[in-house]
C-alpha positions as CSV (number, residue, x, y, z in Angstrom):
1,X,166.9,96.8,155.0
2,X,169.0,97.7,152.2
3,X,168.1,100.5,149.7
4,X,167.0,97.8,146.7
5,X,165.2,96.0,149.2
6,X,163.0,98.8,150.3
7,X,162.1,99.3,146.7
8,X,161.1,95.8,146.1
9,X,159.1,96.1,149.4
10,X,157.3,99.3,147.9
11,X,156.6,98.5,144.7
12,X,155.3,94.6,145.8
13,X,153.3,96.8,148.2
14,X,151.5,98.8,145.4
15,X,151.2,95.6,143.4
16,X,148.9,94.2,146.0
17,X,146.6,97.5,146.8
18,X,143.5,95.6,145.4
19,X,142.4,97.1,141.9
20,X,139.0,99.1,143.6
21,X,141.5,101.4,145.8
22,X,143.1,102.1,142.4
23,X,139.9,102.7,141.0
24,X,139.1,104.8,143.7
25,X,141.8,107.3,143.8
26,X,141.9,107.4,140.1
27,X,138.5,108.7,140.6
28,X,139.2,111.1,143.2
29,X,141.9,112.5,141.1
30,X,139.6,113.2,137.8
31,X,137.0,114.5,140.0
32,X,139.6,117.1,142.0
33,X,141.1,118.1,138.7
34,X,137.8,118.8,137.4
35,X,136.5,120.8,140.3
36,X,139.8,122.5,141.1
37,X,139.7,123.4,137.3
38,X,136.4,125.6,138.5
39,X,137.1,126.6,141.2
40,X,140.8,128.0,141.0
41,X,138.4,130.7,138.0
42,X,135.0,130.8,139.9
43,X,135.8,133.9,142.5
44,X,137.0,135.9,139.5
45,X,134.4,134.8,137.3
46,X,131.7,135.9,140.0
47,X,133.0,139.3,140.4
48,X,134.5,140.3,136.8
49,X,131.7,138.6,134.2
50,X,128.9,138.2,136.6
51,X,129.2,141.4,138.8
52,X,128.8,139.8,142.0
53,X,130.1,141.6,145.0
54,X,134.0,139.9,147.2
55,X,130.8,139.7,150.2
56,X,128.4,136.9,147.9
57,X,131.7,135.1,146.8
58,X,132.2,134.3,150.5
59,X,128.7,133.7,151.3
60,X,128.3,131.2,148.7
61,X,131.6,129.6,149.6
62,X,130.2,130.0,153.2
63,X,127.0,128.1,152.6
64,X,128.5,125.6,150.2
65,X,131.4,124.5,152.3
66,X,128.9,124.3,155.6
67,X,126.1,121.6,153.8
68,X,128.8,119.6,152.8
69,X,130.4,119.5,156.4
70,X,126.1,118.3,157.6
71,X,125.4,116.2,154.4
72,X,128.0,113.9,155.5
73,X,126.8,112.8,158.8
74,X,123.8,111.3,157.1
75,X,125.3,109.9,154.0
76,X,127.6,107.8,156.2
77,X,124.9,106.7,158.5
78,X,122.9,106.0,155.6
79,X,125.0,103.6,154.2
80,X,125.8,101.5,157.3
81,X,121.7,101.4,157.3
82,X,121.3,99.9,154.1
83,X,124.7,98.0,154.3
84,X,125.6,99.4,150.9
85,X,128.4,102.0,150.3
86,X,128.9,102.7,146.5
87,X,125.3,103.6,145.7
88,X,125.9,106.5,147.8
89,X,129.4,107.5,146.5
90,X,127.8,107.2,143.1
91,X,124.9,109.3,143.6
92,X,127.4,112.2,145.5
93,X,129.9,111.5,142.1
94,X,126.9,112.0,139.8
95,X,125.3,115.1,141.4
96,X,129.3,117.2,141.1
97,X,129.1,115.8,137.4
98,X,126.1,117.0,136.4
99,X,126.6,120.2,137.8
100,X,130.0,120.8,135.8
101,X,127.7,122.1,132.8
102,X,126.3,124.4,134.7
103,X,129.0,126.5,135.5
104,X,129.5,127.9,131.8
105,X,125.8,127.9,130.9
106,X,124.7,129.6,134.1
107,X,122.7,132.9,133.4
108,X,122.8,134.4,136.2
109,X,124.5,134.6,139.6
110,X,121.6,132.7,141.0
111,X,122.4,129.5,138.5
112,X,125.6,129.8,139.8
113,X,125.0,129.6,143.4
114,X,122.4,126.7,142.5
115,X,125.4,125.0,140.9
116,X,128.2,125.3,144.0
117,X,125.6,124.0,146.4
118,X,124.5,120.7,144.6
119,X,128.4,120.3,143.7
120,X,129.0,120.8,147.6
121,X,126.0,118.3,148.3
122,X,127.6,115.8,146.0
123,X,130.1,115.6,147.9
124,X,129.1,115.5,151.3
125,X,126.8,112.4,149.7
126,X,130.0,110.6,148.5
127,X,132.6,111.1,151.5
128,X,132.0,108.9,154.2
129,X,130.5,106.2,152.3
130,X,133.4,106.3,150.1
131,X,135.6,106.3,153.0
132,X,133.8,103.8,154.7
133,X,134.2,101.7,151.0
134,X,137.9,102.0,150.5
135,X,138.3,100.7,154.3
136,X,136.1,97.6,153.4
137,X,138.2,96.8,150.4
138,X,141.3,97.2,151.3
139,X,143.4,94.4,153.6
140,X,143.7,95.5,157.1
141,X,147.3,94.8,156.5
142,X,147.6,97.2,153.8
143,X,144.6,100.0,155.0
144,X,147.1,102.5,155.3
145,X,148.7,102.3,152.2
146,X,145.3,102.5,150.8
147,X,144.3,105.5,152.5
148,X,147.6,107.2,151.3
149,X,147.6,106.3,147.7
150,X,144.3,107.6,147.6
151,X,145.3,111.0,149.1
152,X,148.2,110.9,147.0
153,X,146.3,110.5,144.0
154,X,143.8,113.4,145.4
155,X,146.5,115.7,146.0
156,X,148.1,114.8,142.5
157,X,143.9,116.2,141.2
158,X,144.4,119.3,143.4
159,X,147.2,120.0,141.9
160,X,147.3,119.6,138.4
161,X,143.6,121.4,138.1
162,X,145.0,124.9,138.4
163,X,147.7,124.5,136.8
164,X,145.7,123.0,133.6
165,X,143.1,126.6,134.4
166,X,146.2,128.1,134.0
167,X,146.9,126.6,130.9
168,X,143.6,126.3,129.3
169,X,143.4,130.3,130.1
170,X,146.4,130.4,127.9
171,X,145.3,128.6,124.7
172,X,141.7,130.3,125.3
173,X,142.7,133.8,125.6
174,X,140.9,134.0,128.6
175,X,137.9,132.6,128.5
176,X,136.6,131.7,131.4
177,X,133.7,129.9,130.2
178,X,135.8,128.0,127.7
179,X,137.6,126.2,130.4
180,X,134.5,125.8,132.8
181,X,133.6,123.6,129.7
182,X,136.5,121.6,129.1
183,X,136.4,120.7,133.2
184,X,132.9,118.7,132.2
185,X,135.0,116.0,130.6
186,X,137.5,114.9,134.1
187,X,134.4,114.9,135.5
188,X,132.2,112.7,134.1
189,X,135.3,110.3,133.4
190,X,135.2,110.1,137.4
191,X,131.9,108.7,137.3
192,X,132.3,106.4,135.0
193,X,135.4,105.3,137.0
194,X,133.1,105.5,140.3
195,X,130.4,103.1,138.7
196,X,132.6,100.6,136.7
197,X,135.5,100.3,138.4
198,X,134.9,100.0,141.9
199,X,133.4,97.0,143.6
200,X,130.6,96.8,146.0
201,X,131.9,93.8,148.5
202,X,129.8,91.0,150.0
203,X,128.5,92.2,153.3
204,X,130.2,89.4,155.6
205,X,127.8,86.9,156.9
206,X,127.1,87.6,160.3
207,X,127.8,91.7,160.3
208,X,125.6,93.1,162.5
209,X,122.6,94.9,161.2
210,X,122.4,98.8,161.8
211,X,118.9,100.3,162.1
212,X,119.2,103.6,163.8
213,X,123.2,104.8,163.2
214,X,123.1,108.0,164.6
215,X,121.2,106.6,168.0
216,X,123.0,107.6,171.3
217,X,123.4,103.5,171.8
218,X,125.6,103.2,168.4
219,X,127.3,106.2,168.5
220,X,128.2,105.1,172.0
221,X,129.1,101.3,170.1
222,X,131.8,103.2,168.2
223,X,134.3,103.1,171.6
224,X,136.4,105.1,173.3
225,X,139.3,104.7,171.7
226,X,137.6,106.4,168.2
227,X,136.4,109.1,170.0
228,X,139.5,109.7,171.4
229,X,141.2,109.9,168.0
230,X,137.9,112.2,166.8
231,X,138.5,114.8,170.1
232,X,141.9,114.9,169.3
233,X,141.7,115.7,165.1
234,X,139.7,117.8,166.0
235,X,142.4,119.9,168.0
236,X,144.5,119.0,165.8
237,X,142.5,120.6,162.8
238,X,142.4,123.9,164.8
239,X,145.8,124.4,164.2
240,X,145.6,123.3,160.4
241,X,144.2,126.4,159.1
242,X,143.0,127.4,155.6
243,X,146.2,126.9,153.2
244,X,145.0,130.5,152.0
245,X,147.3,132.1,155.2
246,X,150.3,130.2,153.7
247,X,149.7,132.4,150.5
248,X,149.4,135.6,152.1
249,X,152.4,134.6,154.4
250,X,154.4,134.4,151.1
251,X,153.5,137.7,149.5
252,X,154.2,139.4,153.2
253,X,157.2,138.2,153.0
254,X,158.3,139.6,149.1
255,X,156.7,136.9,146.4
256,X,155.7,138.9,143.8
257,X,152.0,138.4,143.4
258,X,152.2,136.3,139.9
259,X,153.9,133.7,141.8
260,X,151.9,133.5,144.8
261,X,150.5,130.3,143.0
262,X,153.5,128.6,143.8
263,X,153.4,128.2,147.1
264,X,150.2,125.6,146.5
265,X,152.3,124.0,144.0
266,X,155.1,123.4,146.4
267,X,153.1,122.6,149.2
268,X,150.9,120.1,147.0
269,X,153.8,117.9,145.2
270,X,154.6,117.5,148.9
271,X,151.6,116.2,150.2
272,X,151.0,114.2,146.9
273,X,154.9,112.3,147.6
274,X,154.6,111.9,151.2
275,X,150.9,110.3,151.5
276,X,151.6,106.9,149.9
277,X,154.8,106.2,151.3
278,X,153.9,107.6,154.9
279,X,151.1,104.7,154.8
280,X,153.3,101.7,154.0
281,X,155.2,102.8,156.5
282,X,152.2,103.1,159.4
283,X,151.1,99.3,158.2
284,X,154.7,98.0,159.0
285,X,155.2,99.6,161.5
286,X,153.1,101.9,164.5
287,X,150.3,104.2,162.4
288,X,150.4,105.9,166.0
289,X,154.2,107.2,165.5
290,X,154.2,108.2,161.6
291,X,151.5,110.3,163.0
292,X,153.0,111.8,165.8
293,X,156.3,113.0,163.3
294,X,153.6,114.2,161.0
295,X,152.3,116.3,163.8
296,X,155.9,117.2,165.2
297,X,156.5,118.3,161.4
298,X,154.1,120.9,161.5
299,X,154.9,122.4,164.7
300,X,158.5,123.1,162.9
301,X,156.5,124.2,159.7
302,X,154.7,126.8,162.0
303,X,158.1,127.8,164.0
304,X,159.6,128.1,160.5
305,X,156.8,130.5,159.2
306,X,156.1,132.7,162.3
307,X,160.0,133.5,162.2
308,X,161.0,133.4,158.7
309,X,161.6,136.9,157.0
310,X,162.3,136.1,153.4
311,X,160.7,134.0,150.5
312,X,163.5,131.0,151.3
313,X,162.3,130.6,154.5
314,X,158.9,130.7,153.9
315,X,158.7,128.0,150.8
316,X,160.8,125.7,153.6
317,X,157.7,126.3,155.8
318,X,155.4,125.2,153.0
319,X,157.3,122.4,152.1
320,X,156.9,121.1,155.8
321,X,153.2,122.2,156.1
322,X,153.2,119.6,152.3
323,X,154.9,117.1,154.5
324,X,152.9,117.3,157.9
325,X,149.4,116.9,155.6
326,X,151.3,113.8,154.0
327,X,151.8,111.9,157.4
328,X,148.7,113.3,159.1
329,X,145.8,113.1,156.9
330,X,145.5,109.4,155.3
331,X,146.7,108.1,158.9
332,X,144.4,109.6,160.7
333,X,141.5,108.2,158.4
334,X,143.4,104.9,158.9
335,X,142.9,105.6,162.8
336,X,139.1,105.7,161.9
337,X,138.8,102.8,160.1
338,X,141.2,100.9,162.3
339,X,139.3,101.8,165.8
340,X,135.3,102.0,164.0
341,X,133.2,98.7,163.9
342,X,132.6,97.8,160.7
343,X,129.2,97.9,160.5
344,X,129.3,101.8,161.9
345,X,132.3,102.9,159.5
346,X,129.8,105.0,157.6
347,X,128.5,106.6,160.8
348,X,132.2,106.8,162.0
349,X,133.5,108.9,159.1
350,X,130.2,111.0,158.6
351,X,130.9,112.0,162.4
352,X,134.8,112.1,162.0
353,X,134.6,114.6,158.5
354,X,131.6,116.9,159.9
355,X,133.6,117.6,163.6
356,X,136.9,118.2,161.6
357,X,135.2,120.3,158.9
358,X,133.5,122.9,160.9
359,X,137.1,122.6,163.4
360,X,138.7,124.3,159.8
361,X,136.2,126.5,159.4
362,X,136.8,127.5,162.9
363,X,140.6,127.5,162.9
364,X,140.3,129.7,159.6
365,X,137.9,132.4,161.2
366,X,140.3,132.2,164.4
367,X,143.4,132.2,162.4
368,X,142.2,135.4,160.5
369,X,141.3,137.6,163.4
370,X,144.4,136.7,165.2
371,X,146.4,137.8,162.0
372,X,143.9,140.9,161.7
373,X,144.5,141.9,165.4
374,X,147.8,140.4,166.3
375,X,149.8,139.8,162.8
376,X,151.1,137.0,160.9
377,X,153.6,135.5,163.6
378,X,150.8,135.2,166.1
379,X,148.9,133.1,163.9
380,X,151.8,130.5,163.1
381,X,152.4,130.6,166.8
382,X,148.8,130.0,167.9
383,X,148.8,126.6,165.2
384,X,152.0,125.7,166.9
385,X,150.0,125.5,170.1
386,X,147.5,123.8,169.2
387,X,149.2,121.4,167.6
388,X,151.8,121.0,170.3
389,X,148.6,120.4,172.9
390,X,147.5,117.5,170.4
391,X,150.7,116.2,170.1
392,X,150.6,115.4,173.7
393,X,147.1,113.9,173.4
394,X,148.0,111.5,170.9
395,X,151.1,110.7,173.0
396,X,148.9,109.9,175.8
397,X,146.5,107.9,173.5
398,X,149.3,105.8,172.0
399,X,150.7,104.4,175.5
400,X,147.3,104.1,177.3
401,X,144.2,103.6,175.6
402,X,143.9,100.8,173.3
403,X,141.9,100.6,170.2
404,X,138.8,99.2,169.8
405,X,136.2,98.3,166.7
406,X,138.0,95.8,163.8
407,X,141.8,97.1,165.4
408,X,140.5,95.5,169.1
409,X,139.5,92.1,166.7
């Protein structure tokens, strides 16, 4: 297919992504900026205005991070109970925007803390019903493409939060609270995206009715093939590690400590360019093999950052970890969606997000103790492993297991 051809192809593509999955990254974007806006401030805000000690920033971020990883197992199950998935993603939408005010009116530490952990429940709420949502409303011929414009348009959030904190800092001569205030407004524009602009399809006459979700019979009614793709993510995820070692591999390595910023920056417009295209090109082709290059990418990313010496060849590392999370994350949501009855896609990503969340928090504790005991090129190579071991599982899974749920249909 000739160049001009393939853009025709791409932009017809994004032409018929159905309006909701528009409406639905457009809303994860607004809501990223917003809480990236806080969060990028909120360690030095605890310690510097509030007095709170480096040990109670990481036991909030501890106990935040850990009850969104469990509040999603229920949300999801929840909605394939009920049948409905956008009252859920609104409520989890609303509870992180009304919690935005807090931040710069917060008294005390204790507000604070109050604040991070609603935020954090807000969004296990919203996750896999949302998930479960954007897979209902988008084509099966087009689900990957969905799922990547949405991360795309996530990543785009994640990025451009900081840099506006960065900015706002500027024009604010530093105040902190100033710019905790002007994250409200993203925020609530989310919402307002969430609730008006994304559709709540008509359950298809005939779906199956779900009364107990997270039963041994349904869970078991999900299939081998999706828990095949769950075991394997979650490998996979121990060898995707907090980006946070990226950072420290770059100032190891000579970045001067005002620039260490950049290295999300790199990594980010990455991730943000790779995720749509990388799904078009798993629904014209096999999802299965734009995943295993994703997964060969970062097995070179690690390589590249266990051996590299200078800043060069570290940002080269980051720009292939950008590209790895570009052809790995959407795809392997599209995996869930593709293998998942319908009726249990809520379950399915509830069970999917908490396995893989507390696999980071794992690969992150593991990750630091290697490069506490070991060093830095011990901790690239140990991600190389694991990726290399899940590389060969989903190898295995692509020629001999077939998928089941919608995919099977």
């Amino acid at each position: 297919m000739t160049q001009p051809a393939r853009a025709r192809l791409d932009l017809a593509t994004l032409r018929a992504v159905p309006g909701g999955v528009w409406a639905l990254g457009i809303v994860s974007l607004l809501m990223d900026a917003s809480s990236e806006m806080i969060h990028a401030l909120l360690p030095v805000y605890l310690v510097t205005v509030m007095g709170a000690s480096t040990l109670t920033v990481g036991i909030i971020e501890g106990i935040a991070e850990a009850t969104a990883a469990t509040v999603k197992i229920f949300s999801g199950a929840i909605s394939d109970r009920i049948g409905k998935r956008k009252l859920l993603a609104v409520i989890g939408y609303g509870l992180a925007a009304l919690t935005k005010p807090l931040f710069p009116l917060a008294p005390a530490i204790g507000w604070l803390v109050a604040a991070r952990f609603i935020d954090r429940v807000g969004k296990g709420i919203r996750d896999a019903p949302r998930d479960a949502l954007l897979a209902d409303i988008s084509p099966a011929h087009l689900r990957g493409a969905a799922f990547g414009l949405r991360q795309s348009l996530d990543t785009v959030g994640a990025l451009v939060g900081p840099l506006l904190a960065i900015l706002l800092m500027w024009l604010f001569a530093g105040d902190i609270s100033a710019v905790f205030w002007c994250a409200v407004l993203p925020a609530f524009l989310a919402l307002a995206f969430m609730i008006f602009g994304v559709p709540e399809p008509q359950r298809p006459a005939g779906r199956r009715t779900v009364k107990s979700p997270l039963s041994r019979g349904e869970l078991g009614r999900l299939g081998v093939g999706y828990w095949a793709v769950v075991a394997l993510a979650v490998v996979f995820t121990l060898a995707r590690f907090s980006e946070a070692f990226l950072l420290l591999k770059a100032q190891a390595s000579g970045l001067p400590a005002m620039l260490v910023p950049a290295v999300m920056v790199v990594m980010n417009l990455v991730y943000a360019a790779a995720a749509y295209p990388a799904g078009v090109l798993s629904d014209s082709g096999d999802r299965m093999r734009v995943l295993l290059a994703g997964l060969a990418l970062l097995v070179g990313a690690d390589l590249v950052l266990a051996l590299a010496s200078g800043v060069p060849g570290v940002m080269i590392g980051v720009a292939l970890w950008g590209l790895h999370m570009g052809l790995t994350q959407g795809l392997l949501s599209a995996l869930v969606a593709d293998r998942a009855p319908a009726e249990l896609r809520g379950t399915a990503f509830g069970v999917y997000n908490l396995l893989t969340g507390l696999a980071l928090l794992a690969a992150s504790i593991i990750a630091g103790a290697v490069w506490a005991w070991i060093g830095p090129q011990a901790t690239f190579l140990m991600g190389a492993a694991f990726t290399a071991v899940s590389l060969l599982g989903f190898l295995a899974l692509a020629s001999g297991t077939p998928p089941t749920g919608e995919a099977a249909g």
